[in-house]
C-alpha positions in Angstrom: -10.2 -18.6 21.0 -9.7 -19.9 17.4 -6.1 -21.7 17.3 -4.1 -21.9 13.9 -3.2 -25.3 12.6 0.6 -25.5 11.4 1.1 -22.3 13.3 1.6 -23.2 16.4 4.5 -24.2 19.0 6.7 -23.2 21.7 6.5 -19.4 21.9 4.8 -19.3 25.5 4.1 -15.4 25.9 5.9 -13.2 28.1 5.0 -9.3 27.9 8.4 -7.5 28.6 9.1 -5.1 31.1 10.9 -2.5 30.0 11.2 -0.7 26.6 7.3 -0.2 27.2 5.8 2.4 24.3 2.9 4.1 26.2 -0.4 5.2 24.3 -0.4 3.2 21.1 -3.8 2.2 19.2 -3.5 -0.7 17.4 -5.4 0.4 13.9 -3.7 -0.2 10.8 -3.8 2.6 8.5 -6.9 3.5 6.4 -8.8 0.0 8.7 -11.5 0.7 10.8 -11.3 0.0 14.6 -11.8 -4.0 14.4 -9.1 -5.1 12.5 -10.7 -8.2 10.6 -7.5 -9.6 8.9 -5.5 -10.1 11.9 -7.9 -10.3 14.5 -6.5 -7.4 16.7 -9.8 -6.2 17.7 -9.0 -3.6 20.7 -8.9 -5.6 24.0 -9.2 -9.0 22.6 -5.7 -10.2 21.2 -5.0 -14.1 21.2 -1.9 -15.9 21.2 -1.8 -16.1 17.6 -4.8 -13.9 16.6 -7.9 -15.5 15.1 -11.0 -15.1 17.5 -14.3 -16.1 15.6 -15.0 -12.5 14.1 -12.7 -12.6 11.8 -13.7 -15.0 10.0 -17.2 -14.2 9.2 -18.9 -15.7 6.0 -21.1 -12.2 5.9 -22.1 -14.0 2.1 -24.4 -16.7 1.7 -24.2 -17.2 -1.8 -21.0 -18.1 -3.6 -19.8 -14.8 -5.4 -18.4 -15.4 -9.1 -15.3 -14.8 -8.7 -15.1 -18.0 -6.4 -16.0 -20.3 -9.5 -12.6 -19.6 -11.4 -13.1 -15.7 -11.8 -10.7 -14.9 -9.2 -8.0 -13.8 -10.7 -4.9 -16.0 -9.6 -1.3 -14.9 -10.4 1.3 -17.2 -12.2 4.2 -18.1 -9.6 7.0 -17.5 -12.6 5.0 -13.5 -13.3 4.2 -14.6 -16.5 1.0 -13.2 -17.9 0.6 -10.4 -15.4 1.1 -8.2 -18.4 -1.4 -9.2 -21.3 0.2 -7.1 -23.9 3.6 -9.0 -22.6 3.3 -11.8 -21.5 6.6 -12.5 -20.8 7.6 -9.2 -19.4 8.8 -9.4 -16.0 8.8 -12.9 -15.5 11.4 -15.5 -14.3 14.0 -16.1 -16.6 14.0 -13.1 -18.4 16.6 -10.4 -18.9 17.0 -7.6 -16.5 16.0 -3.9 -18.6 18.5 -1.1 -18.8 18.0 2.3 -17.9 21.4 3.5 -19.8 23.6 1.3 -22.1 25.9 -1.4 -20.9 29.2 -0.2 -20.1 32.2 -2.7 -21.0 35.8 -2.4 -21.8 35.2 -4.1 -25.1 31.7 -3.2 -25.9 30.7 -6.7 -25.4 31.4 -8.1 -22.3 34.9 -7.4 -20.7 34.6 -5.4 -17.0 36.3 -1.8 -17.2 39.3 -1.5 -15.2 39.5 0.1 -12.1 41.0 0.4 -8.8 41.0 -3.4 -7.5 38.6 -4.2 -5.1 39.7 -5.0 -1.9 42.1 -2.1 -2.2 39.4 0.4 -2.4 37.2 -1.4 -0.1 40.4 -1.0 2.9 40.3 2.9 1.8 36.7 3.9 1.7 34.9 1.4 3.4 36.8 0.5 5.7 34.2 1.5 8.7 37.7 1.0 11.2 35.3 -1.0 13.8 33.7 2.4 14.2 29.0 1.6 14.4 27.6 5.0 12.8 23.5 4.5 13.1 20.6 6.0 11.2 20.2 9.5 11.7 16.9 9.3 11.0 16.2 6.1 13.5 15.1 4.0 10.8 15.3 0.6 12.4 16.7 -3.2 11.6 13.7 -3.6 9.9 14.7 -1.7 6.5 17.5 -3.9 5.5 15.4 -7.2 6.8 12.7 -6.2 5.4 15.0 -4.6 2.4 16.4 -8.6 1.8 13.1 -10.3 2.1 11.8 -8.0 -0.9 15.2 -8.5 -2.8 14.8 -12.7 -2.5 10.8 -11.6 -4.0 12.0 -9.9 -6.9 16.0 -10.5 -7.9 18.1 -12.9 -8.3 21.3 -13.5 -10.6 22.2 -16.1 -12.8 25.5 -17.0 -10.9 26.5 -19.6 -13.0 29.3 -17.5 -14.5 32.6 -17.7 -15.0 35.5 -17.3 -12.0 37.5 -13.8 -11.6 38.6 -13.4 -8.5 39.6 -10.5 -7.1 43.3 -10.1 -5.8 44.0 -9.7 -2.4 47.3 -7.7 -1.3 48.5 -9.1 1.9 51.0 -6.5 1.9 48.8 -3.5 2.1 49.5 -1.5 4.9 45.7 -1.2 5.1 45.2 -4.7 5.4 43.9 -5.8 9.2 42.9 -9.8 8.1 44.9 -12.7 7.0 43.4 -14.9 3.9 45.3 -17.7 3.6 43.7 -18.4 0.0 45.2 -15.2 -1.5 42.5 -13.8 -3.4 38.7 -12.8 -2.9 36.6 -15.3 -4.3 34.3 -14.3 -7.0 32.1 -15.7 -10.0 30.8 -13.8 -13.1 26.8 -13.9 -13.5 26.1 -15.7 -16.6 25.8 -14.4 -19.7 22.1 -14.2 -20.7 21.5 -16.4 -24.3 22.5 -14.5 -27.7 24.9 -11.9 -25.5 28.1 -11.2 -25.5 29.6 -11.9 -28.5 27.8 -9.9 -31.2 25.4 -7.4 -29.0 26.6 -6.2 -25.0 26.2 -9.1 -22.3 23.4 -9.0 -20.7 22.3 -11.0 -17.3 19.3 -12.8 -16.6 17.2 -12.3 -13.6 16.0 -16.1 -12.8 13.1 -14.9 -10.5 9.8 -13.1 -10.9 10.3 -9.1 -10.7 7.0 -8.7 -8.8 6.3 -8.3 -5.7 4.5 -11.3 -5.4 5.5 -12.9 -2.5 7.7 -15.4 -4.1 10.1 -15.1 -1.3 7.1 -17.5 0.6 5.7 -20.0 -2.3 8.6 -19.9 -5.1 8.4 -19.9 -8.6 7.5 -23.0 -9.5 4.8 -26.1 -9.1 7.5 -28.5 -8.1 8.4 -26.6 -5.1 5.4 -25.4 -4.0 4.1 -28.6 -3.9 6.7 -29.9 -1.6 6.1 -26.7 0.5 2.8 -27.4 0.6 1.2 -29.8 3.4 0.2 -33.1 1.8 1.9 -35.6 -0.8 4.3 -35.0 -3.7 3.5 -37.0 -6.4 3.3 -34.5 -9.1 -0.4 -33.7 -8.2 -1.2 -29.9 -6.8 -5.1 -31.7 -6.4 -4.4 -33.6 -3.2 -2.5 -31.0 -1.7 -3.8 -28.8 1.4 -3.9 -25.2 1.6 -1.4 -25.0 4.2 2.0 -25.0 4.0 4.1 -27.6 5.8 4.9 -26.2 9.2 6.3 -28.1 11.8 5.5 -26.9 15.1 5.4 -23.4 13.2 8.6 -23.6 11.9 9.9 -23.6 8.1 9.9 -27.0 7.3 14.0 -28.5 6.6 15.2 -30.3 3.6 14.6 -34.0 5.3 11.6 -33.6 6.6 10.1 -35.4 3.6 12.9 -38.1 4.7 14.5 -37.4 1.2 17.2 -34.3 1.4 18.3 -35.1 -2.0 15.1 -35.1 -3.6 14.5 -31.6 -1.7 14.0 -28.3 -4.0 17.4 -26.4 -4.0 18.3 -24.4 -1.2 21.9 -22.2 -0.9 23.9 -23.2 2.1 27.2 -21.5 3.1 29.1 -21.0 6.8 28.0 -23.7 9.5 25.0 -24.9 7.4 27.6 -26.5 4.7 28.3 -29.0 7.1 25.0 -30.3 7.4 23.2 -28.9 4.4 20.0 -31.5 4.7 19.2 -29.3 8.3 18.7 -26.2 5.4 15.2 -24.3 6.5 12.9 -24.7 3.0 11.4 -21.4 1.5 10.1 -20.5 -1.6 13.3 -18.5 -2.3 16.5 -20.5 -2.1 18.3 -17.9 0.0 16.1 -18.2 3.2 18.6 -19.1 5.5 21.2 -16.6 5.2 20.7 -15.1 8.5 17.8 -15.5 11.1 16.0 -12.4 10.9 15.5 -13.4 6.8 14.8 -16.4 8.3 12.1 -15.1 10.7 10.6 -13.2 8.3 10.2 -15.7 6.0 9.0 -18.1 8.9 6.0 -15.3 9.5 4.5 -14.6 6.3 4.3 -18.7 5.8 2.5 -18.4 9.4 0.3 -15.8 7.9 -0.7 -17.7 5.3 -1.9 -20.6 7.4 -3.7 -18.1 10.0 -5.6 -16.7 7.1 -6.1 -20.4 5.0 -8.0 -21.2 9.0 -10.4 -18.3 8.7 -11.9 -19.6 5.4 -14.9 -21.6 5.7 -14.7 -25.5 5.2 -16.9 -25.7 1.9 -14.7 -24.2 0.1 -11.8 -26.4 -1.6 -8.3 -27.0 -0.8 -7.1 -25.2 -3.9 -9.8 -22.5 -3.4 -8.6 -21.2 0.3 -5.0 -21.9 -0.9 -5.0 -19.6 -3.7 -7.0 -16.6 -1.5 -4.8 -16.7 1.1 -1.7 -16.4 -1.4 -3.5 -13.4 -3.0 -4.0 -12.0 0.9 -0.2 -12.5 1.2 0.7 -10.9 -1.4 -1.1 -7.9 -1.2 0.3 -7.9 2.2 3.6 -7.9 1.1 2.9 -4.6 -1.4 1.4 -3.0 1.3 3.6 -3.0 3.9 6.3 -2.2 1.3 4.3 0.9 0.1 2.9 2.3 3.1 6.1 1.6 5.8 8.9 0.3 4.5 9.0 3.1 1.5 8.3 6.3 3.5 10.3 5.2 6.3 13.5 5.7 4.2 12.1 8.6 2.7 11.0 7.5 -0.8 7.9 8.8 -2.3 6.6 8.7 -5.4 3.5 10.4 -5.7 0.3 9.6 -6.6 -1.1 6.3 -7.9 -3.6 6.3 -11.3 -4.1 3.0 -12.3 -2.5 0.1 -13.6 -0.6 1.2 -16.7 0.1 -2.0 -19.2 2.6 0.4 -21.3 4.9 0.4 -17.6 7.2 -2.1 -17.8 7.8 -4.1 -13.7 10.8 -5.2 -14.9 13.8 -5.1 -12.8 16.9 -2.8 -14.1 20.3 -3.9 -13.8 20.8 -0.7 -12.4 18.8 -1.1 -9.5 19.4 -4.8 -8.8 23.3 -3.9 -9.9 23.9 -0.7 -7.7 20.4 1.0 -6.5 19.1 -1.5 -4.4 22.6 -2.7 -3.2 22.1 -0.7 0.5 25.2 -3.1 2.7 26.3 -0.5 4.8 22.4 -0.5 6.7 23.4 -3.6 7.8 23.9 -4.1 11.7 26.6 -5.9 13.3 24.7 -7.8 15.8 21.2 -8.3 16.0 20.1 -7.6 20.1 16.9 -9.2 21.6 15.1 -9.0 24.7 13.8 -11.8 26.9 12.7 -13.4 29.5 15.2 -14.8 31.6 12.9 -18.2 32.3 12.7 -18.6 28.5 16.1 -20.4 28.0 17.3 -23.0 30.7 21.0 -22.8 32.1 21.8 -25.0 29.3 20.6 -23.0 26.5 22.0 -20.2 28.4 25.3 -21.5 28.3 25.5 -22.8 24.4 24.4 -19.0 23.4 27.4 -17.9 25.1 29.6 -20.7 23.4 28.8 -19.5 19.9 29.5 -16.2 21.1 26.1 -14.7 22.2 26.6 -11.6 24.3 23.8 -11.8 27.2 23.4 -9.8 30.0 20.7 -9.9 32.8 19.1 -7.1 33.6 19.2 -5.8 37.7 16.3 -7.7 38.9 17.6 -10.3 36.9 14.1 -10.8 35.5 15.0 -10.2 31.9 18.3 -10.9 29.2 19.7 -8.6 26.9 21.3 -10.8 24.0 23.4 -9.8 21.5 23.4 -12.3 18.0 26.8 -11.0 16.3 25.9 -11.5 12.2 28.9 -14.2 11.6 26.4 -16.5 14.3 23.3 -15.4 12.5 24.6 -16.3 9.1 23.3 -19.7 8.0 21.8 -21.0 11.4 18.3 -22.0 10.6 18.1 -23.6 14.2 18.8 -20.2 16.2 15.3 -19.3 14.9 13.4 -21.9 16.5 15.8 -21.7 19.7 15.6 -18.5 20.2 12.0 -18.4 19.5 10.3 -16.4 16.8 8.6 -13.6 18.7 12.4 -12.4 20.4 13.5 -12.2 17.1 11.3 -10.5 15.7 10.8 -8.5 18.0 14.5 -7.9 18.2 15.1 -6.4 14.6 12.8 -3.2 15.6 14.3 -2.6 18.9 17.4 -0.4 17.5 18.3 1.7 14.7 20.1 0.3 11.7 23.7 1.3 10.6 23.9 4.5 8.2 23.4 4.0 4.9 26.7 5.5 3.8 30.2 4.1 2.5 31.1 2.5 6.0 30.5 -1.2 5.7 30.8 -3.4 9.0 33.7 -6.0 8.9 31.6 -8.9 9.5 30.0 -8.3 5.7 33.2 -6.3 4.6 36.3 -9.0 5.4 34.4 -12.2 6.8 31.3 -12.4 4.8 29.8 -16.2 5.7 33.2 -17.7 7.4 33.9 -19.8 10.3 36.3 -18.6 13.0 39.2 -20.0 13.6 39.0 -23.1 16.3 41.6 -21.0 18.6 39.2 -18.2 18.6 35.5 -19.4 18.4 34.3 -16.5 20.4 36.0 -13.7 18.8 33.3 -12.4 16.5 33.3 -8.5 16.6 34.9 -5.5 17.4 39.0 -4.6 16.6 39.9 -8.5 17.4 38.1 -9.9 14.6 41.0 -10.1 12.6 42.4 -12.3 14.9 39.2 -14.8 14.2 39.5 -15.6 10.6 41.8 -17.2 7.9 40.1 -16.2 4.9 38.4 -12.8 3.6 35.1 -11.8 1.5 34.6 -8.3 1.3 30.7 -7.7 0.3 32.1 -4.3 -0.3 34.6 -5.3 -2.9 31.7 -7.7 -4.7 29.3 -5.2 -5.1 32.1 -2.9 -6.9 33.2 -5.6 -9.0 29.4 -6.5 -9.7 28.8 -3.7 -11.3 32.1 -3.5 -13.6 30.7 -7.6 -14.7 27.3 -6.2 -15.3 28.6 -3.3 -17.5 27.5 -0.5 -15.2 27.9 2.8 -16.4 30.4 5.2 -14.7 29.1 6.8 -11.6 28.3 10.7 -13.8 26.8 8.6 -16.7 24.4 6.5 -14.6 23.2 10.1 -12.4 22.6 11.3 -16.2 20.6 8.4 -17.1 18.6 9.1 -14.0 18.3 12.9 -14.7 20.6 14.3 -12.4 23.5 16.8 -13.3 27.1 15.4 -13.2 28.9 15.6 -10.5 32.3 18.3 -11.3 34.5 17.1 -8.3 34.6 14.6 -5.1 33.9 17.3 -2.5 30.8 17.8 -4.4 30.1 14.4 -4.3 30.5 13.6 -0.6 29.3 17.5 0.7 32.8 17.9 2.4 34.9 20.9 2.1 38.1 19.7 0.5 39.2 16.8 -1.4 43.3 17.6 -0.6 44.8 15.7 2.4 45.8 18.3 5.4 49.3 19.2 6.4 49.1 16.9 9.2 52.5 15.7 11.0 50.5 12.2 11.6 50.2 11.0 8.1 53.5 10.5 5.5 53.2 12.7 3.2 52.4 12.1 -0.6 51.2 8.6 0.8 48.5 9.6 2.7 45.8 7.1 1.3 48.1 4.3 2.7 48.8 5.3 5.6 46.4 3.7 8.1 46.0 6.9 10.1 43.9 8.3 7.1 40.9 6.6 8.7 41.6 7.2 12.6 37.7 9.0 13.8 38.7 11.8 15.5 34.9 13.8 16.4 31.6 11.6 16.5 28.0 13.0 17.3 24.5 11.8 17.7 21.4 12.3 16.8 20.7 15.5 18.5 23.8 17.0 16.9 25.8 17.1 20.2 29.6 15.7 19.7 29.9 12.2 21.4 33.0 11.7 23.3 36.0 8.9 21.8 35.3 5.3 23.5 32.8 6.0 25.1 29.3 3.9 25.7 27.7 6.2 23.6 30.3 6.2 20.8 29.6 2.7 20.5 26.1 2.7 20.3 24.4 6.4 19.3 27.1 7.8 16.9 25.0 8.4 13.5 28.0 11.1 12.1 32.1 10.5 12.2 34.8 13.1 11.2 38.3 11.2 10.1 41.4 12.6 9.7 41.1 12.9 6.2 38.0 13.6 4.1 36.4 10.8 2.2 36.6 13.3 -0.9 40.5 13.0 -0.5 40.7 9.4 -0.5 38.4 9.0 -3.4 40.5 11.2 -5.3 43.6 9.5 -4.7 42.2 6.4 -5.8 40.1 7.5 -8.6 42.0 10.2 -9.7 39.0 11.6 -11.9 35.5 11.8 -10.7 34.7 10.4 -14.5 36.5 7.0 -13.5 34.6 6.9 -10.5 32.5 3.5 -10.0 28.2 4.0 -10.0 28.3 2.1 -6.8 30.9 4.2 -5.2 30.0 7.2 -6.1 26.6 6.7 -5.3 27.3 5.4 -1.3 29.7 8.6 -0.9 26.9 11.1 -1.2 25.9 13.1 1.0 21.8 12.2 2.0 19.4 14.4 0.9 17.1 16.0 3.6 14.5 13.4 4.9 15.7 10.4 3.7 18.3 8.0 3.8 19.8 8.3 0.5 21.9 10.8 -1.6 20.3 11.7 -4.7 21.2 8.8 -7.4 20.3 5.8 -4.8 17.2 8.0 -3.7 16.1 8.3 -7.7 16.7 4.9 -8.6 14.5 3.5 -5.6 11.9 5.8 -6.7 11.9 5.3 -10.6 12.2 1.2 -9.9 9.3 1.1 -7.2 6.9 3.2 -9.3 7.4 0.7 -12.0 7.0 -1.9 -9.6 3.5 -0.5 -8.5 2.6 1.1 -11.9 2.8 -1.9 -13.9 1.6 -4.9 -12.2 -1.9 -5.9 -13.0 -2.2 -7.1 -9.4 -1.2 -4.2 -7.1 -3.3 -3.8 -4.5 -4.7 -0.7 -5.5 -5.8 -2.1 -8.7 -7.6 -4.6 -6.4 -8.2 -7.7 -8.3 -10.3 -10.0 -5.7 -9.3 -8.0 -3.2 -12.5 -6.1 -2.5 -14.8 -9.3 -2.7 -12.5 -11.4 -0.8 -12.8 -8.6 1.9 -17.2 -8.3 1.1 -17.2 -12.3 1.8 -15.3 -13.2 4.1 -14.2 -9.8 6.3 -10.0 -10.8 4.9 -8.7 -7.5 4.6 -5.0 -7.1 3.5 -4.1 -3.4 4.9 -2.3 -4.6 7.8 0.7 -3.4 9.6 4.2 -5.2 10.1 3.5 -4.6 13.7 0.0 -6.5 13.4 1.2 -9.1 11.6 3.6 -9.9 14.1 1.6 -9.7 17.1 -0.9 -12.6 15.0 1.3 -15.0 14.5 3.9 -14.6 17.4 3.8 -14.6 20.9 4.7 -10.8 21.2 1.5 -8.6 22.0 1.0 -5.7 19.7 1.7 -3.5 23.0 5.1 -4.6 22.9 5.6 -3.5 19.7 5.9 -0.1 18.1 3.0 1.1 15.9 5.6 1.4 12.8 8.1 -1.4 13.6 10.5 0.1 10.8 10.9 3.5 13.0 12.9 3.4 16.7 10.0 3.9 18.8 10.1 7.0 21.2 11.3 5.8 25.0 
């Protein structure tokens, strides 16, 4: 069997028990029965893929495009558009579907509701899980992240306005002893601001281009990259640095300081030289990111070991980077796409007048999807993976694990304040649980109801006298301070100069809205004559959000605290309608926040948006496809890398896994991004 250099270590297999998906084929869409690229032939699956076949040099002679004709993207995404060279690329400003939006016309944020008020009254998700109603699984918002760390990221170099936080709210569950939200301005992009609207800058590449794996410039790849740093990408291997199959950390060069940047927050800020090193300096903020990341630098190495040795280092690097990418589109075009129910029709070429760009409306508000995001991340093991000892630290962070009746395997719940910034819970774990893990249950709702652990505690440490306490109605009880994601991503939007929720639907071709019930799909936006809530304060009255009916999937009513409450709810009925609350806060729908406004919707038929989020995934991913120059389906190298050497990118999540993991491809649903049938 053909073994993977820097791929391999410690993930012994195990095939699990239970959970089994009966009658799968493992063929990738639109690939023929052998499945060349990951070496998934039927009946012959290795520990990490690879057996001879795949590799096949079915080419004597050296094709052209090996001599400098294969075409080799930039890392920064300049010159993937000849007519614009710059367009797209690192450092450049995000586009605008609809004018910028500010107080001033220049720069100063539009007043509204404060933040963390609005956040306690409509997104408050009162420790109630609502799931997918579609079963759209963990996947999406992992998946979701890695793309958004491939093709986003601020400027956050800005300037501090913080958001006030009223301890005295009668909504208000946490404590923050530091009496305000913390929160930083994106930078003004050059020339902005003062004479013309402010604009931001969007420091990476807006391709999919896998820059989430090799970065965006020569400096870090080459530290990424197995071999020396000395300023020379000649005497450096194809491979990336992969110890025992792991992401490399910031000493393991034995010089943290001379490390390319990595963001550290929570745990990780005690010991930021143990950071995991990526090509996108976000890698580490929680361990399915951090898995992900860890298997597409695993894929490049398995598919750098099927090229033959005559060809150069630079040569087999640069053809598995173009595999990789391609990859990356595919996936994201043919499973991650159509499993949230966006489609956009029918692809005609590379069109140079398209503009890849990312809008600040998508990166802004559009691609800003929080409330997706579970609570806890639950895996499925072995129970003679870990020893007693392991067993016991899991439970010490605050681990939930729970041994199945035979005692053969462990459930184990990862609450997301443990996952966040613990690049050592990858390898402990193992990366085959894990990723196994994220496509084992559905994903929250995409809705307005954000989980505490992103909406209150975002990236803090519990308090020392309640280590443990890490989910459920006592997390309050754990913390000392308070970041509401939910807040951020209202006040993002007012920085950024959104327009207002009706002018951004227009900008996107969709009618106004007239009212909130119209908004939300509810039936009034008046509180009820109830004797529970006070009246003419009903929006602070903390009984406004009590859930009072829950059903699942199946449309049957689930009853209160029960088992299944907890964990198959997908649709909640409060005491008062969400179009009442907005109203009281908003007063007029034409005040109403783009963000806001947009998660209230109600989801149109077959996917898991409402109609603004659903348009501006759409318009943003056909650009995205439309006009880069090295799509996949405008295939440059692609075909002859596939004629020479039997590399063939149209691969599944699932198959990509099962290569470079311990988990067989039996173990794993045919579309990992779907909650497989049981």
């Amino acid at each position: 069997m053909h073994r993977v250099r820097g791929v391999g270590g410690g993930d012994a297999t195990r095939r699990r028990t239970r959970r089994r998906r009966p009658g799968r084929v493992s063929l990738a869409v639109g690939v023929t029965c052998v499945l060349v690229v990951v070496g998934l032939a039927l009946g012959d699956i290795g520990l990490l893929g690879g057996s001879a076949h795949m590799a096949r040099d079915v080419s004597a002679r050296r094709p052209r495009w090996q001599q400098g004709a294969l075409p080799a993207q930039s890392l920064d995404g300049t010159g993937n558009n000849h007519r614009h060279p710059d367009r797209g690329a690192a450092g450049t400003n995000y586009a605008r579907v609809a004018p910028a939006r500010y107080a001033d016309g220049l720069g100063e944020p539009v007043a509204g509701p404060d933040g963390r008020y609005l956040s306690n009254r409509i997104f408050n998700d009162s420790h109630q899980n609502l799931f997918s109603e579609r079963g759209v699984t963990q996947w999406v918002f992992a998946w979701g992240q890695f793309i958004d760390h491939t093709i986003g990221r601020r400027d956050e170099t800005g300037d501090e306005a913080n958001i006030l936080f009223g301890a005295d709210d009668p909504l208000e569950e946490f404590t923050n002893t530091v009496g305000h939200i913390p929160f930083t301005r994106s930078a003004a992009a050059t020339g902005t601001g003062v004479d013309r609207p402010r604009e931001q800058v969007n420091t990476i590449s807006s391709y999919i281009d896998a820059w989430a794996v090799y970065g965006g410039s020569d400096e870090r790849l080459e530290w990424l990259r197995q071999g020396p740093v000395d300023g020379d990408m000649s005497n450096n291997s194809a491979y990336l640095l992969l110890p025992e199959g792991n992401l490399p950390r910031r000493d393991e060069r034995g010089d943290p300081a001379g490390a390319p940047e990595m963001a550290v927050d929570g745990m990780l800020r005690a010991q930021p030289h143990r950071a995991a090193m990526a090509g996108d300096v976000r890698a580490n903020e929680n361990i399915a990111l951090q898995a992900t990341q860890t298997l597409f630098a695993r894929e490049h190495n398995r598919i750098v070991s099927l090229l033959p040795d005559r060809l150069g280092e630079e040569e087999k690097f640069q053809i598995a980077r173009r595999v990789v990418i391609a990859e990356q589109q595919y996936i994201t075009y043919n499973e991650f796409l159509p499993a949230v129910g966006v489609r956009l029709g029918r692809y005609r070429g590379y069109r140079p007048g398209v503009d890849a760009s990312l809008t600040n409306e998508f990166a802004t508000v559009g691609y800003r999807a929080h409330s997706m995001i579970h609570g806890e991340l639950e895996l499925e093991a072995a129970a003679d993976r870990y020893s007693p000892e392991e067993i016991a630290e899991y439970e010490a962070m605050g681990i939930e694990i729970e041994a199945s009746p035979d005692g053969a395997e462990l459930e184990m719940a990862v609450p997301l304040n443990v996952a966040f910034f613990n690049p050592d819970l990858v390898e402990s774990l193992g990366l085959g649980p894990v990723l196994q893990g994220i496509g084992l249950e559905a994903q929250y709702s995409n809705d307005e109801m954000i989980d505490n652990q992103l909406r209150s505690v975002l990236f803090q440490i519990p308090s020392p006298d309640n280590p443990r306490c890490l989910d459920g109605p006592e997390l309050p009880a754990c913390y000392q301070g308070v970041v509401d994601l939910g807040a951020l991503d209202v006040e993002r939007g007012r920085d950024h100069g959104m327009p207002s929720y009706n002018e951004l639907r227009e900008a996107y071709g969709l009618p106004p809205k007239a009212s909130f019930q119209e908004i939300t799909g509810e039936s009034t936006e008046s509180f009820p004559d109830d004797p529970v809530l006070t009246p003419g304060a009903e929006v602070d009255d903390p009984d406004s959000l009590e859930i009072v009916r829950l059903w699942g999937r199946d449309g049957a009513e689930i009853p209160l605290d029960s088992d299944e409450a907890e964990s198959s709810a997908v649709r909640a009925e409060r005491r008062t309608t969400l179009a009442a609350r907005l109203a009281a806060v908003y007063g007029s729908v034409d005040e109403l926040d783009a963000f806001t406004g947009m998660v209230a919707e109600a989801h149109v038929r077959g996917t898991e948006f409402g109609e603004l989020q659903r348009s501006i995934w759409t318009e943003q991913f056909r650009a995205l496809r439309d006009g880069d120059r090295f799509f996949y389906r405008n295939d440059p190298g692609l075909s002859a890398i596939r004629r020479t050497y039997g590399i063939d990118f149209r691969v599944t999540l699932a198959e990509v896994i099962a290569a470079n993991s311990d988990v067989p491809l039996d173990d794993l649903s045919p579309n990992v991004f779907v909650v497989a049938d049981e």
